[in-house]
C-alpha positions, 0 to 999 in steps of 0.5 A: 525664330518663331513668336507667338502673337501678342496678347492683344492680338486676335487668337489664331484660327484654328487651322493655323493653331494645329499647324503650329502644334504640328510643328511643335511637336515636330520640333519635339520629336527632333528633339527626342530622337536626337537624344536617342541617337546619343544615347544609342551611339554612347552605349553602343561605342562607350558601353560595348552593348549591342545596337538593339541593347544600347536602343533599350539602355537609351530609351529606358534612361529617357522615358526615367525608367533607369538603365537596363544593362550594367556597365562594366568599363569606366566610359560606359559608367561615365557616359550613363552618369551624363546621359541620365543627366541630360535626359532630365533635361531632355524630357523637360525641354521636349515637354515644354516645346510639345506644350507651349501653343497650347498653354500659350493659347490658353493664356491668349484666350485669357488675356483676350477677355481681360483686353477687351474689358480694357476698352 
């Protein structure tokens, strides 16, 4: 698991901060080509869209644009309904695994200054 350094701790040096961005967004990524491929494969299998028309269904639900293709089974109706669902979710999760060193060195460098007037 990985911890971010206490806010008594010196910041990062920089070289070690983008690395750690570079995971993040790593992680980020896992996250939104995992949904991707869910989405892919529901369409797909639960929708009875082609592959390339499941990739747009499924891309535009997780970008929030709304679905492209109409769904005329009640599987399709019911996995677009879910899917649209936990895309919300997805992209608040992605969002906040992207950001997090970032705010969290923004508010390391914070504490920094507040620690030191400590001393």
């Amino acid at each position: 698991m990985i911890q971010f350094e206490h806010k008594k701790k010196k910041l990062l040096p920089v070289k070690t901060f983008l690395n750690r961005v570079l995971l993040f967004s790593f992680y980020a990524s896992a996250i939104l080509l995992l949904s991707l491929l869910i989405g892919i494969f529901g369409y797909h299998f639960l929708g009875n869209l082609s592959w390339m028309d499941a990739l747009v269904n499924a891309a535009m639900i997780l970008t929030g644009m709304g679905p492209v293709d109409r769904m005329t089974t009640v599987a399709g109706k019911l996995f677009t309904s879910f899917f649209a669902l936990y895309s919300g979710v997805a992209f608040l999760s992605t969002s906040a695994v992207l950001f997090a060193p970032i705010i969290h060195r923004f508010l390391h460098a914070l504490h920094i200054d507040e620690a030191s007037s400590e001393n």
